[in-house]
N, C-alpha and C positions, 0 to 999 in steps of 0.2 A: 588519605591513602594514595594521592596522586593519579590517581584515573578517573575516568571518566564516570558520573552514577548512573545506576543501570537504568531510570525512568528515561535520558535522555535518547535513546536507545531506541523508545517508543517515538519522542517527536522526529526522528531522522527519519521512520517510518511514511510517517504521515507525509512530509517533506518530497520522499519520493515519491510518495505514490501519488502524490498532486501535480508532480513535476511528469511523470510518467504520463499522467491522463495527459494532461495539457499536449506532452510532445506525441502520444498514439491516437488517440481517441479526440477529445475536445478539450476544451480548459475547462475547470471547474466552475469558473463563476457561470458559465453556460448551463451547467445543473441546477446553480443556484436559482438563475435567473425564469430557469422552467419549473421552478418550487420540485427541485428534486434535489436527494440529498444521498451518499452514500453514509450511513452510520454505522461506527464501529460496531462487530457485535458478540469478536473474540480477536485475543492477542495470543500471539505465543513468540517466546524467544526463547532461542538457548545460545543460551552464552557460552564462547567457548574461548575467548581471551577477553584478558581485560583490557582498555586503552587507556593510554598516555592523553593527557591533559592538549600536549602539543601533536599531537597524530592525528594525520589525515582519513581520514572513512569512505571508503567510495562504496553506496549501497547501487544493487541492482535491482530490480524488481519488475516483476511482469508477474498478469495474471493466471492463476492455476486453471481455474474453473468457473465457468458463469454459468450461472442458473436463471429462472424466472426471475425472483426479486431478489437476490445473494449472488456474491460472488467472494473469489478469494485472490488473495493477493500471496506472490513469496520471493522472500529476500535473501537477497547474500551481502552480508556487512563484512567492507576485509578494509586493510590497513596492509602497508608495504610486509609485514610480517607475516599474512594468510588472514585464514577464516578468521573472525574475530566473533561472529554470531549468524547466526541463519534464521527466520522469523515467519511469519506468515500472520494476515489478520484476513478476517469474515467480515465482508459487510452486506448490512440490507441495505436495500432502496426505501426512502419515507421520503413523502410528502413534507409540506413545510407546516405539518402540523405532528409531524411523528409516525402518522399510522404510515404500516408495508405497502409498498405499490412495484409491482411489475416494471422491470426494465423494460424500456421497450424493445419492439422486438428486433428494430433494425438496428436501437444501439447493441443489446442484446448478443448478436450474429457478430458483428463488428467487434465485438471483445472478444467473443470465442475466437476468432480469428487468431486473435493475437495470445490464446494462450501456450506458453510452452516459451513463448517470443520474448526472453530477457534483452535488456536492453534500458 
């Protein structure tokens, strides 16, 4: 079909939102490192062009809203031609064994800050 398949869509996500923490908040192997994890816990995209195999994607992403142990993420996927898709994912906070745990509170504050703050 010559475009891009839609599951890729999801990894650009992740991509930024890794690149995101790293350049606002901390890097992520520093989560890891503190046996904390952000896991997926909903996706949503809507797709509203398709992409070219050879077309560039600049995704934006900053957070909506931080909770206790959740937070949300939201995207603008565009390409020299406009919106191409808009997205958002949920994550919790778990342990490195799975179970939910509370962000803390100063990272917490520190996200809120930054929500609204695309970039």
């Amino acid at each position: 079909m010559r475009v891009v398949h839609h599951s890729n869509f999801v990894r650009w996500l992740e991509v930024a939102r890794i690149r995101w923490l790293s350049e606002h908040h901390r890097p992520y192997p520093e989560y890891l490192a503190a046996g904390r994890h952000f896991a997926v816990i909903r996706v949503e995209v809507d797709y509203r062009l398709p992409v070219a195999f050879d077309e560039e994607v600049t995704v934006t992403v900053w957070p909506e809203w931080v909770r206790g142990a959740t937070l949300r993420m939201v995207y603008r996927l565009e390409t020299p031609r406009g919106l191409v898709a808009a997205a958002a994912t949920d994550h919790a906070m778990v342990d490195d064994e799975g179970r939910p745990r509370r962000i803390p509170r100063e990272e917490r504050e520190a996200l809120r800050k930054l929500c609204g703050a695309s970039g």
